[in-house]
MARDREN-387033 format. One record per residue (C-alpha): residue in three letters; x, y negated, z. Coordinates in pm, whole numbers, plus 32768, in hexadecimal, padded with zeros to 4 digits. Example, Ala and Ser with C-alpha at 12.3 -4.5 7.8 and 13.67 -1.06 7.14 Angstrom:
<atoms>
ATOM   rest      u      v      w
ATOM    ALA   84CE   81C2   830C
ATOM    SER   8557   806A   82CA
</atoms>
This chain:
<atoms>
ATOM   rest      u      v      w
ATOM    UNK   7079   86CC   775B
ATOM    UNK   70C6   881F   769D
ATOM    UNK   6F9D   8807   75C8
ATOM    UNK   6F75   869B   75A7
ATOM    UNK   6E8C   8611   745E
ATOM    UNK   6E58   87AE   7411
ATOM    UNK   6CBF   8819   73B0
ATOM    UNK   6C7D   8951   7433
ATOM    UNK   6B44   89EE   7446
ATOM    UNK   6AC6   8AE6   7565
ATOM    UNK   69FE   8BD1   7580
ATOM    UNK   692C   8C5D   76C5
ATOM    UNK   699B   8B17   773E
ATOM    UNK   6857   8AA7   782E
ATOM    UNK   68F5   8B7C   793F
ATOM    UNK   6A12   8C52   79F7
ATOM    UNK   6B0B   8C8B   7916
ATOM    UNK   6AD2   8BD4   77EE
ATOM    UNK   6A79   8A93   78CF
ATOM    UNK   6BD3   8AD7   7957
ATOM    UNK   6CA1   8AEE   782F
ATOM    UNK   6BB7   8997   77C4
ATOM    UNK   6C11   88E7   78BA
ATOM    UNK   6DA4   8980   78C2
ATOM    UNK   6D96   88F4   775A
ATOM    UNK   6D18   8784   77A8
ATOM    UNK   6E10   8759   78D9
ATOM    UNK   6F10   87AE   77BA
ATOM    UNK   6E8B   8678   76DE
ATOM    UNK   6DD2   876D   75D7
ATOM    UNK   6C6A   870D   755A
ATOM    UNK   6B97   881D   75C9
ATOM    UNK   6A68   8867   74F1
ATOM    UNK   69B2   8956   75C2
ATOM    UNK   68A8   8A9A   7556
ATOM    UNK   67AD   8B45   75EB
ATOM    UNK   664F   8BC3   75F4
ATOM    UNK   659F   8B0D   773E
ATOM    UNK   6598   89BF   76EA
ATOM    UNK   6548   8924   781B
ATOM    UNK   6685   89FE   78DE
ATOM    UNK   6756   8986   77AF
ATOM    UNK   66EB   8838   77EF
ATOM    UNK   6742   884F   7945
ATOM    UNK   68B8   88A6   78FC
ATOM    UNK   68D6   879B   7810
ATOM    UNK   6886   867A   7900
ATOM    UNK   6957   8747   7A10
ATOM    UNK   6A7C   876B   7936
ATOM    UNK   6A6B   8608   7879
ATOM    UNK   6A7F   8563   79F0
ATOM    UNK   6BF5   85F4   7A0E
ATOM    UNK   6C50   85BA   78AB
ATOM    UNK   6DAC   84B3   7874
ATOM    UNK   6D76   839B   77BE
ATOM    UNK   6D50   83E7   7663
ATOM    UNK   6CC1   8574   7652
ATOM    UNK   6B6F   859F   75D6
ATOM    UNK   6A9A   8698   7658
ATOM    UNK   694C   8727   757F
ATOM    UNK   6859   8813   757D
ATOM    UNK   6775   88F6   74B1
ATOM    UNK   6661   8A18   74F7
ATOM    UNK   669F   8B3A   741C
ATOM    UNK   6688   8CA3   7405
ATOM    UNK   67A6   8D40   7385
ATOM    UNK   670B   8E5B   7313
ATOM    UNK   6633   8DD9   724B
ATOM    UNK   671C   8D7B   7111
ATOM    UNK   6628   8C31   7081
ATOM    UNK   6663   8BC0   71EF
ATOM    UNK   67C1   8C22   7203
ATOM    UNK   67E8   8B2F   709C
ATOM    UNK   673B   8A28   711B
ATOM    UNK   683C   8A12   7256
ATOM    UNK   696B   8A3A   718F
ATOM    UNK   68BD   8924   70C3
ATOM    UNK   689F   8860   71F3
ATOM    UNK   69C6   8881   7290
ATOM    UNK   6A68   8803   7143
ATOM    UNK   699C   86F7   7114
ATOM    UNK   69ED   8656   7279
ATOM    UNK   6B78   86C1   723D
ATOM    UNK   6BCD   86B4   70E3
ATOM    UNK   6D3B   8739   7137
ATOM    UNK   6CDD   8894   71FC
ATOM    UNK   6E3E   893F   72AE
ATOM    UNK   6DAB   8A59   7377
ATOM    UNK   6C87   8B4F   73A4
ATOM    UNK   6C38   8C19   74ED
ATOM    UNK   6B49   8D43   74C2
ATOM    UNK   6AD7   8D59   7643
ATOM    UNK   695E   8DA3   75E0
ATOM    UNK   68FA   8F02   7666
ATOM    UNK   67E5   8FE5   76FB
ATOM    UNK   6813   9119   77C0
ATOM    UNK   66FC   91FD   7703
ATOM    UNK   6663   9322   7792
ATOM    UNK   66CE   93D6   7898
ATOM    UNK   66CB   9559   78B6
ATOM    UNK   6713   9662   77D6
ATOM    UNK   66E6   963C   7637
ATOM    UNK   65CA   9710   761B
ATOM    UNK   650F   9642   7719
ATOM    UNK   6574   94EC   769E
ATOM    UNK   6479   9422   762D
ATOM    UNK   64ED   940B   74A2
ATOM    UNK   646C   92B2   7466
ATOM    UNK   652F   923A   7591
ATOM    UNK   666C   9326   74F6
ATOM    UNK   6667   9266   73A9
ATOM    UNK   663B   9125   745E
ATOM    UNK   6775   9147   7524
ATOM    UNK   6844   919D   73E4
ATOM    UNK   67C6   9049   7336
ATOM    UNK   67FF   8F72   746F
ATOM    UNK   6949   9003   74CE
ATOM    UNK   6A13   902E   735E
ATOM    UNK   691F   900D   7259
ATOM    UNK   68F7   8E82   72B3
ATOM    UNK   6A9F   8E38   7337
ATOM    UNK   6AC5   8ED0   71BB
ATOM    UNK   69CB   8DF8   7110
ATOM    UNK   6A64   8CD5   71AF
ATOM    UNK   6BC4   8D38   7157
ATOM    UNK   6B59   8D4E   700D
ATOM    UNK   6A88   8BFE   6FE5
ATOM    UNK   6BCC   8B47   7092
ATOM    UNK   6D02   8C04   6FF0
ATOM    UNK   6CD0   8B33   6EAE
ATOM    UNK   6D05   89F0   6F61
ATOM    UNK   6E37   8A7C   7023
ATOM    UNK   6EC6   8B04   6EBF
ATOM    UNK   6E97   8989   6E4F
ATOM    UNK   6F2F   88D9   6F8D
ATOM    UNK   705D   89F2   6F7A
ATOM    UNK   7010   8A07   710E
ATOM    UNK   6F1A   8AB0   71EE
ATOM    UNK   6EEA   8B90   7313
ATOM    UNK   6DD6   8C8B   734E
ATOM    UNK   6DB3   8D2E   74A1
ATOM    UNK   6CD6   8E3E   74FA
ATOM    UNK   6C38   8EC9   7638
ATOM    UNK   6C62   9015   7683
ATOM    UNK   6C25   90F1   77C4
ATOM    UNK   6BF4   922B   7869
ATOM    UNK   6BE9   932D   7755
ATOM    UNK   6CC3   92E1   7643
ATOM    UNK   6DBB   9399   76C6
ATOM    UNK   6D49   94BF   7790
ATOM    UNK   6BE2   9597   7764
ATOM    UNK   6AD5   94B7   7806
ATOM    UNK   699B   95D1   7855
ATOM    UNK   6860   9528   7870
ATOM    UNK   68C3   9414   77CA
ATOM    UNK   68E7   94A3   768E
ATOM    UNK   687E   9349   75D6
ATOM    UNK   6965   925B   7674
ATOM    UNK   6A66   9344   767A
ATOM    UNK   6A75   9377   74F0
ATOM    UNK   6A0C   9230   74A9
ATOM    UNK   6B50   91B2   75A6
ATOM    UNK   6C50   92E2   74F2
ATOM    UNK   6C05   925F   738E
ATOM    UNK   6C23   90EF   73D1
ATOM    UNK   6D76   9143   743D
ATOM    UNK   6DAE   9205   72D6
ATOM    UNK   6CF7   90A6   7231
ATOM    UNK   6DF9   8FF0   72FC
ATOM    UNK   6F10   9085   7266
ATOM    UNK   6E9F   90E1   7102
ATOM    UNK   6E7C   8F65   70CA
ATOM    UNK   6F9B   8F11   7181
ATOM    UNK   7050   8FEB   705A
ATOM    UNK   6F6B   8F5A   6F3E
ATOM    UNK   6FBD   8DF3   6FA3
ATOM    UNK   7151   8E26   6FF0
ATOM    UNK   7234   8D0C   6F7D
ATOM    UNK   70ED   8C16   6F65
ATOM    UNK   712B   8B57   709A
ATOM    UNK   6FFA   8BFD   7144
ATOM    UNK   702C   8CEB   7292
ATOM    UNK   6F3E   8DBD   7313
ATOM    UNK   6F48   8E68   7442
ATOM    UNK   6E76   8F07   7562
ATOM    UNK   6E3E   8F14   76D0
ATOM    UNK   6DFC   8FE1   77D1
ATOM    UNK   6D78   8EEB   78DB
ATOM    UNK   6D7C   8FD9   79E9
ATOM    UNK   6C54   9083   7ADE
ATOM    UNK   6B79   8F21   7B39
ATOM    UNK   6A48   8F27   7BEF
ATOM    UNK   6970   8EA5   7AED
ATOM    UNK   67FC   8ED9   7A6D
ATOM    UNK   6889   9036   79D7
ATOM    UNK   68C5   90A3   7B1C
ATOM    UNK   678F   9060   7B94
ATOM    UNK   66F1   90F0   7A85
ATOM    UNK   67D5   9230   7ADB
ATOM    UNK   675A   91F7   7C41
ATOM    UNK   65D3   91EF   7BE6
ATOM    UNK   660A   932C   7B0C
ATOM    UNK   6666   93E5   7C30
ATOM    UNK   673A   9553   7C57
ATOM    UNK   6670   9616   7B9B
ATOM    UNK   6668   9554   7A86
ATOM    UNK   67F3   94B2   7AB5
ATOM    UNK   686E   95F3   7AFE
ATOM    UNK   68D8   9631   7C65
ATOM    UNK   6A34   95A3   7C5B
ATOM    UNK   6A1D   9446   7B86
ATOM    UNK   68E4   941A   7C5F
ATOM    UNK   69A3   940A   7D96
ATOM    UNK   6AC8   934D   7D1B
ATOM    UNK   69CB   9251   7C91
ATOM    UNK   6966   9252   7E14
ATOM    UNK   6AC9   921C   7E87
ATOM    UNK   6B4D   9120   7D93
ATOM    UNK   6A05   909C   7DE7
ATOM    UNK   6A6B   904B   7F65
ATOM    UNK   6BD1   904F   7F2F
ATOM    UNK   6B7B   8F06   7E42
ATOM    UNK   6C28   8F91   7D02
ATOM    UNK   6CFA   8F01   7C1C
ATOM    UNK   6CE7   8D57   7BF6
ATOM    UNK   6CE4   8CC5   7AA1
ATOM    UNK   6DE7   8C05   7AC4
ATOM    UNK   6F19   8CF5   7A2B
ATOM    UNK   6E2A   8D44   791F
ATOM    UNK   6DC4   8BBD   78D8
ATOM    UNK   6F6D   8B65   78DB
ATOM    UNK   6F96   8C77   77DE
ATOM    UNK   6E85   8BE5   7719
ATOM    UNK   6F4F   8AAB   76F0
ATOM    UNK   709E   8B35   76AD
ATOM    UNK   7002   8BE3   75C1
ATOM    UNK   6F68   8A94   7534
ATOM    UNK   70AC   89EC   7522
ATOM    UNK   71C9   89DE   747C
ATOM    UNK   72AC   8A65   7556
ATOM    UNK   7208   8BC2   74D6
ATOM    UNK   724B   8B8B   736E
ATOM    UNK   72BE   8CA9   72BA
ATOM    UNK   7230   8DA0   73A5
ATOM    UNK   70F4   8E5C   7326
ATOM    UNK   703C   8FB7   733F
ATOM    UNK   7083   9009   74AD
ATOM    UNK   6F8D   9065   75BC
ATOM    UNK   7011   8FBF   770D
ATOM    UNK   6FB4   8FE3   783B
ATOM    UNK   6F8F   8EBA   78F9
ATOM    UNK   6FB0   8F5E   7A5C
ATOM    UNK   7100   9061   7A15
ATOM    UNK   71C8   8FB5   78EB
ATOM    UNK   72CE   8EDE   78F8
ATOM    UNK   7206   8E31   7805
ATOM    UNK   72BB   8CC9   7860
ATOM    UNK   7421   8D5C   77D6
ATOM    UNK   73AE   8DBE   764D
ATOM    UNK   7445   8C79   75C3
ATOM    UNK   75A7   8CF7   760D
ATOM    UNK   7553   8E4B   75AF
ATOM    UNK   74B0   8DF0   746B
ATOM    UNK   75BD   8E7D   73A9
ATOM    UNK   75C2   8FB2   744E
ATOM    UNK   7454   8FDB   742A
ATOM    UNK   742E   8FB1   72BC
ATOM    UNK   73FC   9110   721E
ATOM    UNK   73DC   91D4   7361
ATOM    UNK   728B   9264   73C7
ATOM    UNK   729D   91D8   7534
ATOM    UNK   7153   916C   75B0
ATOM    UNK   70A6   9222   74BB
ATOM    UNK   6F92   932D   74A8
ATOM    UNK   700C   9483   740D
ATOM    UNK   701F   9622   7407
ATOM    UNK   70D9   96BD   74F3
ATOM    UNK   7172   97F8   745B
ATOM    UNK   720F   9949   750C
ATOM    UNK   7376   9900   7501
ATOM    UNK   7319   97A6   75AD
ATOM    UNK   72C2   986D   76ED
ATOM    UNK   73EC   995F   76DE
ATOM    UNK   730D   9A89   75F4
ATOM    UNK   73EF   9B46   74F3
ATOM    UNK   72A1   9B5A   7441
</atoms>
């Protein structure tokens, strides 16, 4: 019962991933205030996660767009009113965007993907780091993925949107240092979720021949579960991660489950961390 009596809100939490880390959470004793923008799927996971909740957790729900910032207000609102003591955010929310190269993507669709995928994680950080600052406690955790730390082609939109929530992740982590609050992010991993359908549907011309066809392997080969992802979530939630804050981890390849002894070591280093790779760091005299 890592998380036991914590608020946390989630976001993109009607399905896959998000419903994962939900439901990770409540096992864990939190009370689980989940987001997202089909009500009647978010509905859905509420009643399916509530029925395994321990005695004691409290599991809610509200319909917002996170885009949107007056919706995004009135769900921080929410979620505050139902648990006046919040702990923990997770920023799970996301869209793909268009597929294919910039000059063909739709730029509606473009913008849209940069609102849903960091301009609404930041509004939230920002609406909920005041209450953190007050309780001298709280943990933000952010979704990344494929992209933020290699060139995505064809995805141009998720890709930046992914690389700078990263940079979000730890710019705040270094604005809110020595408050008590930890933010971090995660890379969950290649899952076969509605984004790889979505990369499925677009097919090779537009995907580009090679993520097309790995989207058709991972696709039989079943992908990455969210499990690995979902624990991470909640060590990330709890305590036993205080102190550690503005690192991307992968949930798949770290050894994620030994930072508390390695705190120490961590502090001041740029390990897990995004950053410029210069000539001499690949052997160049130049």
């Amino acid at each position: 019962m890592r998380l036991e009596g914590r608020g946390i809100l989630i976001t993109g939490a009607s399905r896959g991933l998000g419903k994962a880390i939900a439901a990770a959470c409540v096992r864990e004793g939190a009370n689980v205030f989940l987001a997202a923008r089909d009500a009647d799927a978010l509905e859905q996971a509420r009643i399916e996660i509530s029925g395994s909740a321990p005695a004691g957790a409290v599991v809610k729900a509200f319909s917002a767009d996170i885009s949107d910032p007056d919706q995004a207000q009135r769900l921080v609102e929410a979620f505050r009113e139902a648990f006046p003591r919040v702990h923990g955010l997770v920023n799970n929310a996301a869209m793909l965007g268009p597929v294919g190269r910039l000059e063909d993507a739709g730029w509606e669709r473009w913008t849209d993907t940069i609102r849903t995928n960091l301009l609404g994680p930041a509004r939230l950080c920002a609406l909920l780091l005041p209450a953190f600052r007050r309780n001298g406690y709280g943990k933000i955790v952010n979704i990344s993925g494929g992209g933020a730390t290699a060139p995505r082609p064809r995805f141009s939109a998720y890709g930046a949107s992914k690389a700078a929530l990263v940079r979000l992740t730890e710019t705040l982590a270094e604005e809110t240092s020595g408050s008590g609050i930890d933010i971090n992010a995660i890379a969950p991993g290649a899952m076969n979720t509605r984004l790889l359908d979505e990369t499925l549907a677009a097919g090779p011309e537009r995907a580009g021949e090679q993520i097309y066809f790995q989207a058709v392997k991972q696709k039989v080969d079943g992908g990455a579960g969210p499990e690995k992802a979902a624990a991470l979530s909640v060590f990330l939630l709890s305590a036993a991660s205080d102190g550690i804050s503005g690192r991307l981890l992968a949930a798949l390849w770290d050894d994620w489950g030994q930072l508390p002894s390695r705190r120490d070591a961590l502090r001041g280093t740029d390990v897990y961390t995004l950053r410029r790779i210069v000539p001499a760091d690949r052997g160049f005299d130049w």
